[in-house]
C-alpha positions as CSV (number, residue, x, y, z in Angstrom):
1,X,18.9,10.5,-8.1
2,X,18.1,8.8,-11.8
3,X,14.7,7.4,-11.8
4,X,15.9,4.9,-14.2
5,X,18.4,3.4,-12.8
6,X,18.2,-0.4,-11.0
7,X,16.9,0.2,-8.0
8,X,20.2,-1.3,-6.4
9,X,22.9,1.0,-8.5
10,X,20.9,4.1,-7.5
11,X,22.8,7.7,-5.9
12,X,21.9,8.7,-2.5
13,X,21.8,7.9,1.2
14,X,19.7,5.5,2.8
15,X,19.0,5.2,6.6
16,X,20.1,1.6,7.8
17,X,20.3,0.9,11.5
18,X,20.6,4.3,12.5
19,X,23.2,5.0,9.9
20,X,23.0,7.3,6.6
21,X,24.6,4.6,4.1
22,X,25.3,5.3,0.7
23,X,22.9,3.9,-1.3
24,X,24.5,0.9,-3.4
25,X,26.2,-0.2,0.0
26,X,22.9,-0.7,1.7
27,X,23.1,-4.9,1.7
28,X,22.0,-8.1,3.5
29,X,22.9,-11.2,3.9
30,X,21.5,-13.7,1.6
31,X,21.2,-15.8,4.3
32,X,18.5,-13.3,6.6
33,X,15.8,-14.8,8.3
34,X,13.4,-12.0,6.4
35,X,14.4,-13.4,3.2
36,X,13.7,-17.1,3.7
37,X,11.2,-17.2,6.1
38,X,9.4,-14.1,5.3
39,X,10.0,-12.4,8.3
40,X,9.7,-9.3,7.3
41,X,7.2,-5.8,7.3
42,X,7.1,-2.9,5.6
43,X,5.5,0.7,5.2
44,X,4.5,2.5,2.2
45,X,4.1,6.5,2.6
46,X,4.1,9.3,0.1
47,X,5.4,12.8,0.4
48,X,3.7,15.9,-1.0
49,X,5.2,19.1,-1.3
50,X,7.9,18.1,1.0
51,X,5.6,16.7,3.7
52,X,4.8,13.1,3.9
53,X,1.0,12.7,4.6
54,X,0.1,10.6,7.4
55,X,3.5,10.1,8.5
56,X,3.1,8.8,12.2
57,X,-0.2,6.7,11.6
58,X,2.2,4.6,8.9
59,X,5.0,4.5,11.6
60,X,2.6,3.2,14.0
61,X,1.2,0.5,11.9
62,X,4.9,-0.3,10.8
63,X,5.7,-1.2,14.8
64,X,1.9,-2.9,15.4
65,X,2.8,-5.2,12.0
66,X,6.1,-6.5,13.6
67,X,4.6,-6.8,17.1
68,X,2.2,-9.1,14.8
69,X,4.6,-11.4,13.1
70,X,6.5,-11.5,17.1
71,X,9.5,-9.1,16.7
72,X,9.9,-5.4,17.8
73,X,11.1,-2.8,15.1
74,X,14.4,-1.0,18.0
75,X,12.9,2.6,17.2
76,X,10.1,4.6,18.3
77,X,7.4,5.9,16.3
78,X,9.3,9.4,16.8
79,X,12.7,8.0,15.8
80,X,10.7,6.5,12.6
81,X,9.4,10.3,11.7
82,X,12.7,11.9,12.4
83,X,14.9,9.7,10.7
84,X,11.6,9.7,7.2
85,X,11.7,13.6,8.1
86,X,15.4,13.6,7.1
87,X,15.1,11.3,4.9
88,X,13.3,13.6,1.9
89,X,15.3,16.3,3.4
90,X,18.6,15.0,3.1
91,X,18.0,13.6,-0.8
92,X,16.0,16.7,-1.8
93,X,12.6,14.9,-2.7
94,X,9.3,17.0,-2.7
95,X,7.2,14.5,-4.4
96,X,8.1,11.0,-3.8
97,X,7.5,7.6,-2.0
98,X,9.0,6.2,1.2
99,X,9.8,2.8,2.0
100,X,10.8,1.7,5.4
101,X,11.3,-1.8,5.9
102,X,12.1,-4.3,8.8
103,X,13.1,-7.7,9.1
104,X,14.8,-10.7,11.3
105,X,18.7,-11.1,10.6
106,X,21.0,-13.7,9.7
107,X,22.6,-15.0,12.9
108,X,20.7,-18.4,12.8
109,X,19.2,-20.2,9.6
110,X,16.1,-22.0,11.4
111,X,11.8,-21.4,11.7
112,X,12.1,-20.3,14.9
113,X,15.5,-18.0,15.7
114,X,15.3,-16.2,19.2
115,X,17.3,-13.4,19.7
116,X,18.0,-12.8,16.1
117,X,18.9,-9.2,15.6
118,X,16.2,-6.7,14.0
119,X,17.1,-4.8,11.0
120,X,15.4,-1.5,9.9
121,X,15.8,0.3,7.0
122,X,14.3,3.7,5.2
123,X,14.2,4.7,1.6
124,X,12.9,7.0,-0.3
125,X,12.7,8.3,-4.0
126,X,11.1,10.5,-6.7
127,X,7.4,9.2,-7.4
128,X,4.7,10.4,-10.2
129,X,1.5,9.4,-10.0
130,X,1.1,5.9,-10.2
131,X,-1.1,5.6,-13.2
132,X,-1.1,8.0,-16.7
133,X,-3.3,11.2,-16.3
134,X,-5.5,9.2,-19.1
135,X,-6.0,6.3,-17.1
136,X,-7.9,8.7,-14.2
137,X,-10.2,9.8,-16.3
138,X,-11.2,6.3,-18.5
139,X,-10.3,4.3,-15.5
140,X,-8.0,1.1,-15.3
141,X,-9.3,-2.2,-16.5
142,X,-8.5,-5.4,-13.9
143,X,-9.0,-9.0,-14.2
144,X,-10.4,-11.5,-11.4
145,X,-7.2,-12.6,-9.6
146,X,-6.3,-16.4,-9.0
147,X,-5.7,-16.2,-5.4
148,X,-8.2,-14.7,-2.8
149,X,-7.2,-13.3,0.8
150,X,-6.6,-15.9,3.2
151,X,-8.5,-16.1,6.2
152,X,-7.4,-13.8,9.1
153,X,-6.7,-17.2,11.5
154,X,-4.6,-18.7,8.6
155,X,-2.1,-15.7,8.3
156,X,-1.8,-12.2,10.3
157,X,-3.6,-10.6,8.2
158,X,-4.1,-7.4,9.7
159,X,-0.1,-7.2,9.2
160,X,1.6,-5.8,6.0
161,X,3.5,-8.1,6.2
162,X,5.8,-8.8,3.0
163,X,4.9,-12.9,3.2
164,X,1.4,-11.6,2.4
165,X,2.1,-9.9,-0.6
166,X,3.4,-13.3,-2.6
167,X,-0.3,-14.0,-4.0
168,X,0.0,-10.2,-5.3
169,X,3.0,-10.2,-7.0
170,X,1.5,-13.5,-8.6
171,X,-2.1,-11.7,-9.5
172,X,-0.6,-8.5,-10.9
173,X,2.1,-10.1,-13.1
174,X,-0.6,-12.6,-14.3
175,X,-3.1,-9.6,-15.1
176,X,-0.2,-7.5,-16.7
177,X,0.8,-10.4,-19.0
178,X,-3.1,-10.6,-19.8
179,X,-3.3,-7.2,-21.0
180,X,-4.9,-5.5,-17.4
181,X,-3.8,-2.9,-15.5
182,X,-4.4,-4.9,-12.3
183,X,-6.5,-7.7,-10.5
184,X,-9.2,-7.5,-8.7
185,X,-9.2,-10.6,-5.6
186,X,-11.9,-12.0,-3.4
187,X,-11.7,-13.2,-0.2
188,X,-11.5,-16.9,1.1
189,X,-15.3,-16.8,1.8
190,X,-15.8,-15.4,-1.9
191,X,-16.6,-11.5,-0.9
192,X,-15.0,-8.3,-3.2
193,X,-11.5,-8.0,-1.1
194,X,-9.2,-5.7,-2.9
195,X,-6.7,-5.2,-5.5
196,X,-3.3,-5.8,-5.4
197,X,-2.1,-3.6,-3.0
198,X,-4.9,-1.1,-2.9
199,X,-8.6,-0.8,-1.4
200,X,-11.7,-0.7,-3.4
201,X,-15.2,1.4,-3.3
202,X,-18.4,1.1,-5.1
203,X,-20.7,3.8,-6.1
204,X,-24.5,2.8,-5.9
205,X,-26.6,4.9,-6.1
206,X,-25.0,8.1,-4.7
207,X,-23.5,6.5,-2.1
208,X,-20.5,4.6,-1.2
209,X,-19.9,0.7,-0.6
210,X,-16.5,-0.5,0.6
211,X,-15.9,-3.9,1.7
212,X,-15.1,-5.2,5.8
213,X,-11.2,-5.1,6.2
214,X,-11.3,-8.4,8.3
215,X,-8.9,-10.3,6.7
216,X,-7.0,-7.4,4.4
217,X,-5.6,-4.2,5.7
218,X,-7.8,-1.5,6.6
219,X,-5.5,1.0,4.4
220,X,-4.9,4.6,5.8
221,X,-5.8,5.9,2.2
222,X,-9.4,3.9,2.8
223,X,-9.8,5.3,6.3
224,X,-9.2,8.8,5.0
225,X,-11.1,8.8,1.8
226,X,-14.1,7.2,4.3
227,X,-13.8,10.8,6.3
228,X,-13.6,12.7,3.2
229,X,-16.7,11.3,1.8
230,X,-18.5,11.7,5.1
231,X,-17.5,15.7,5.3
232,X,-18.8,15.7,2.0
233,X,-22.2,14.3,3.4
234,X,-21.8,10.7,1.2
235,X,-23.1,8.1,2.5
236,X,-20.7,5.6,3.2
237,X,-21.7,1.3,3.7
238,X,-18.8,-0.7,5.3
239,X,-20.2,-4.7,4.3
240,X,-19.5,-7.8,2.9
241,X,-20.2,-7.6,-1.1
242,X,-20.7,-10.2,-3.2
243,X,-18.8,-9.7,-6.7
244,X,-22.3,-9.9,-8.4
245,X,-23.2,-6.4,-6.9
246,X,-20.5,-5.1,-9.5
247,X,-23.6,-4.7,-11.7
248,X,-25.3,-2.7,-9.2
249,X,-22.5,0.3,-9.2
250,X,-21.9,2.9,-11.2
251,X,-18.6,4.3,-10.6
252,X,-15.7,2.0,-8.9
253,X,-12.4,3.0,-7.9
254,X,-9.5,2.4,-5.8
255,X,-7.4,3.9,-2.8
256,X,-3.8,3.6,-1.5
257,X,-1.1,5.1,-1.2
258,X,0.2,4.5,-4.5
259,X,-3.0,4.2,-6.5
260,X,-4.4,7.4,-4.4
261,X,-7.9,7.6,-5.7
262,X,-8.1,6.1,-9.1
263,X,-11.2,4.7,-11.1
264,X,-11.4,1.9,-12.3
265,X,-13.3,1.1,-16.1
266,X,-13.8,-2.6,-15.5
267,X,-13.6,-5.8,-13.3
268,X,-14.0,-8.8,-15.7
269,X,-16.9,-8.3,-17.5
270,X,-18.5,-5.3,-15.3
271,X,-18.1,-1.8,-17.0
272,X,-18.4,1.6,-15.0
273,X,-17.4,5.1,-16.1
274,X,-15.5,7.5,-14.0
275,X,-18.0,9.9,-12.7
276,X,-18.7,12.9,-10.0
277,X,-18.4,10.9,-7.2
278,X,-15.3,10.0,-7.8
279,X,-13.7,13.0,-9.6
280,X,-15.1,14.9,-6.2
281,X,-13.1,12.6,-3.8
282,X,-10.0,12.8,-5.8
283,X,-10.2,16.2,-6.0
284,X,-10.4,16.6,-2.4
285,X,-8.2,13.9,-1.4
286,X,-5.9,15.7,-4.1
287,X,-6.5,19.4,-2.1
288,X,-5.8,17.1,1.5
289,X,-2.5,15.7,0.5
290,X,-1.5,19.2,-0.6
291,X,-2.3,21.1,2.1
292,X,-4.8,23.0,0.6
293,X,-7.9,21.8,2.8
């Protein structure tokens, strides 16, 4: 599969309702409920070495963050593995990124469309690591974003949901055209949230400080680099942060499933520098993903 081509006009198979389709035949409707009405969730997974890391826990949260937005993905969790499982096998990928995706049809154009069929869909391609091999070792540079994280009883928030990714899109094309590599936001009461599709830890004096996911997802990547660092005997502080404790840290960086474990250089006018903390968590979130530990 070319890397470069539009990610409609690609080669390959992807699995649609149960069905391997070829690739460029895998359409919707423009009319789908998903589509206008943001009905929609999706996953985000990576496979290493042929194995995709944390496979069910991603499956699970895909269901939970339907039950959330009041639809029901028509798979299991096993059926979601299986079909992923296949997935890499079927197009060959050792190192790559999978994207299932599930949304509400196109039988009825209104709000609120009962009995609307359920769509689900898998794909899954050739992925590098998400930022240059330079970048991990100067770390990125991010802007403050526009938008903050809305407040968990003013969307579902503990869905990732693609309705909630709108403000995103918006902050990272804004801090891209400004010359960043990304955008730091802050939540609706003003605490450190996130990035734009990643998690965020602060160093302070030895010891890690990660904000509360109340109204952001509590990321797989964060809950696993939070056990890491605990094996490793860090200490690790899950609280509300003020932005102004930015001067306080020494190293900051980010987690997902994407991003992995990458430092960040700056946020705004705060400067860290890459240091052992985080080159020891990468390195054993690097040895985790790989089997090796």
């Amino acid at each position: 599969m070319s890397s470069s081509a539009p990610f409609d006009q690609r080669e390959g198979e992807i699995w649609y309702n149960n069905q391997w389709i070829n690739w460029p035949d895998a359409k919707v409707h423009i009319l789908n409920h998903g589509l206008h009405y943001a009905s929609s969730v999706f996953e985000g997974m990576r496979a290493y070495n042929g194995k995709i890391f944390k496979l069910t826990e991603h499956n699970e949260r895909f269901k939970r963050s339907a039950e959330i937005l009041g639809f029901e993905i028509p798979y299991s969790v096993q059926e979601l593995d299986d079909a992923s499982n296949a997935m890499i096998e079927r197009l060959g990928i050792t190192d790559g990124y999978i994207r299932p995706v599930a949304w509400r049809g196109s039988e009825r154009m209104k709000i609120y469309a009962p009995g609307i069929t359920v769509h689900t869909a898998i794909a899954a391609w050739e992925w590098p690591a998400y930022f240059s091999e330079d970048l991990y070792k100067t770390g990125i540079n991010m802007c403050w974003a526009k938008w903050k994280r809305p407040a968990p009883d003013t969307a579902p928030t503990a869905s990732k949901a693609a309705g909630l990714y709108m403000i995103c899109t918006s902050s990272k094309q804004q801090a891209e055209a400004d010359g960043y590599h990304d955008a730091m936001m802050k939540d609706y009461r003003g605490y450190l949230a996130e990035a734009t599709g990643a998690n965020v830890f602060l160093v302070i004096d030895g010891e890690l400080h990660t904000p509360i996911p109340d109204c952001f997802l509590n990321g797989i990547t964060r809950q696993t680099v939070i056990r890491i660092a605990r094996d490793l005997g860090l200490e690790v502080h899950e609280r509300h942060i003020m932005p102004e404790e930015l001067a306080n840290a020494d190293e900051v960086f980010i987690t997902g499933t994407a991003a992995e474990i990458t430092p960040v250089g700056s946020i705004g006018e705060y400067r860290f520098t890459p240091a052992q903390v985080t080159h020891k968590l990468r390195t054993a979130y690097v040895d985790l993903v790989n089997g090796k530990s």
